[in-house]
N, C-alpha and C positions, 0 to 999 in steps of 0.2 A: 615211292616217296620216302618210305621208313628206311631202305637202303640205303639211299642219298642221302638220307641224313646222319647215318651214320660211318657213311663213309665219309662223309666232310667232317664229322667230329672228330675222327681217328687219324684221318690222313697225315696229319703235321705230326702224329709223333710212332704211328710206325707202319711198314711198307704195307699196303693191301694187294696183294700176292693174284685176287682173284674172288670173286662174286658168281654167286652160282643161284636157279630160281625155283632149284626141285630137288627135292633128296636124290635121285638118278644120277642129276648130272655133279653132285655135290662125292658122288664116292667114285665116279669115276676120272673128275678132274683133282680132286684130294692127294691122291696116289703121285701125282705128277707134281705137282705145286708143292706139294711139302710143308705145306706149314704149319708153324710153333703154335697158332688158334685157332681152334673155326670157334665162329658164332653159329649159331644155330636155329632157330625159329622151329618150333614145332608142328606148324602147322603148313609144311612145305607140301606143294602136289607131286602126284605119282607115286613119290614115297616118303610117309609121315617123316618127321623129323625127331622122333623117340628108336624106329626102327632104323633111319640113317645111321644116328648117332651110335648106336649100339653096332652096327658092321663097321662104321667109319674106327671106330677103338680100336677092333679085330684088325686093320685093315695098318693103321697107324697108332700100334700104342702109347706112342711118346707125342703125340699131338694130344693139346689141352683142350676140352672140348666146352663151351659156355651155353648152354640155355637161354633162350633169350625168347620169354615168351607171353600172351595174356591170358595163361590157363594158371587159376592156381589151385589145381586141383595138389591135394597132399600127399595123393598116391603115386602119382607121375614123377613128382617132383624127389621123392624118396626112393625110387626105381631106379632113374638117373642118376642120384648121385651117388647110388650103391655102387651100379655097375659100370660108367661111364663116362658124367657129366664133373668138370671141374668145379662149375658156377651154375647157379641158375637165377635169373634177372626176370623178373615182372618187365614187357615195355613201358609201363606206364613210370618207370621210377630209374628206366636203364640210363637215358643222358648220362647223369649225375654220377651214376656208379660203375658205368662199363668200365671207364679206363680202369678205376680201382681194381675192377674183377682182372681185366688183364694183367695187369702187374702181381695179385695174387696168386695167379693160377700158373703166372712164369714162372713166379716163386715155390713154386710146389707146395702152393697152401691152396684151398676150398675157397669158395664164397659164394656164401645165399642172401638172397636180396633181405634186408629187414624183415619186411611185413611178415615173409613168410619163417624167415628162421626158427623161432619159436614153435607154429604150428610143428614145422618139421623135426624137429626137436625133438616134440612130446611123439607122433607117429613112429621114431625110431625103438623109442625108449618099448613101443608097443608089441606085441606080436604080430607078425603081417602076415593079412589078409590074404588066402590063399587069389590068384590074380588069375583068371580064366583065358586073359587074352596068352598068357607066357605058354597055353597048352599049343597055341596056333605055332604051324611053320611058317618060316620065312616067305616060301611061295605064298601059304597062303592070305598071309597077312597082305601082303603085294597085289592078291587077286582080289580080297575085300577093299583094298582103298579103290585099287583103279576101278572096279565094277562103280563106287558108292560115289565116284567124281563123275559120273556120267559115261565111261567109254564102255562101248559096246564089246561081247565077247570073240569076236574076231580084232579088233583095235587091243583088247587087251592079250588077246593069242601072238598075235606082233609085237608089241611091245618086251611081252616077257619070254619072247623066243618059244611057243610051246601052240601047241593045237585048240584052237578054240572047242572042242569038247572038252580037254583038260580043263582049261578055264568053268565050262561047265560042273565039269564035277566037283572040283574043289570048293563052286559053289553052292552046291545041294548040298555037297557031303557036310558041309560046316553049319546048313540052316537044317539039317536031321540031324548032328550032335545038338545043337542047342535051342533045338525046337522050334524057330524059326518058319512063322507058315506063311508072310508076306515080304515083298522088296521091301514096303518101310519097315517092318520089324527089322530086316538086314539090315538098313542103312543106320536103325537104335542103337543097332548092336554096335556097329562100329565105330559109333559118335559114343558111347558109353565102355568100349572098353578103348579108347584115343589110340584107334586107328587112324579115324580121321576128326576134325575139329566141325563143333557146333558151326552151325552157321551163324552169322553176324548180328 
């Protein structure tokens, strides 16, 4: 329904190229589509929308990328816009401000939603916080969301092309780095370093 609604908001004044429902299919239909914006949701399944957006850069660096999300975490949001993100939009306040953020960020200028700019502001001005999840590789970033969404370690050996013992291991080996001695302590970790998003 948040889709629809934004795509009925946008449509009259510029083409929507293409809608996507999972980081996955977001970097591998991106490449072909080509286009000038993605919006972005952070809390995409399969694979986050902080780890999308960060390949999708790599992938297209002249594509402008927006945030668009209801975490207002100051750390996240400061990550993003260091290494990636053009805009970043609270949904509770996007209506009103998206099209602005798009025409900003065609412009080759930033935009952060109000509420948050200031916090983020004073977090720059800060020394930052050394960030435990940037130790994690790509796989296994990929192996913590998909294990912590439910799918089993053969569904996730398929998906990410690789052996379900590997899937194994990348899951031990990551809850023996960080001491990790239950699934829920896993599942903490990954909701606390935004792999994947609190539940609702």
């Amino acid at each position: 329904m948040v889709v629809e609604a934004f795509v009925r908001l946008l449509a009259d004044s510029y083409d929507i190229v293409g809608v996507v429902s999972d980081g996955m299919a977001l970097l591998k239909q991106a490449p072909q589509l080509r286009p000038h914006v993605v919006i972005l949701d952070l809390g995409m399944p399969l694979l986050n929308g902080f780890e999308a957006g960060k390949q999708l850069k790599k992938l297209l660096p002249s594509t402008k990328i927006i945030v668009l999300t209801m975490n207002e975490d100051v750390d996240i949001a400061k990550e993003a816009l260091r290494n990636w993100a053009s805009a970043f939009l609270l949904k509770k306040s996007a209506g009103s401000e998206l099209a602005h953020a798009i025409n900003e960020v065609l412009h080759h200028r930033s935009y952060v939603t109000p509420r948050m700019k200031q916090r983020i502001e004073e977090e720059f001005a800060r020394a930052p916080d050394p960030d435990r999840q940037m130790q994690l590789t790509k796989r296994q970033t990929e192996v913590i969301q998909l294990l912590v969404e439910g799918y089993t370690m053969k569904e996730v050996g398929a998906m990410l092309n690789i052996k379900p013992r590997t899937v194994a291991y990348h899951k031990y080996q990551i809850m023996d780095w960080y001491g990790l001695k239950t699934h829920a302590e896993f599942v903490m970790f990954a909701i606390k370093h935004h792999i994947v998003e609190p539940p609702a």
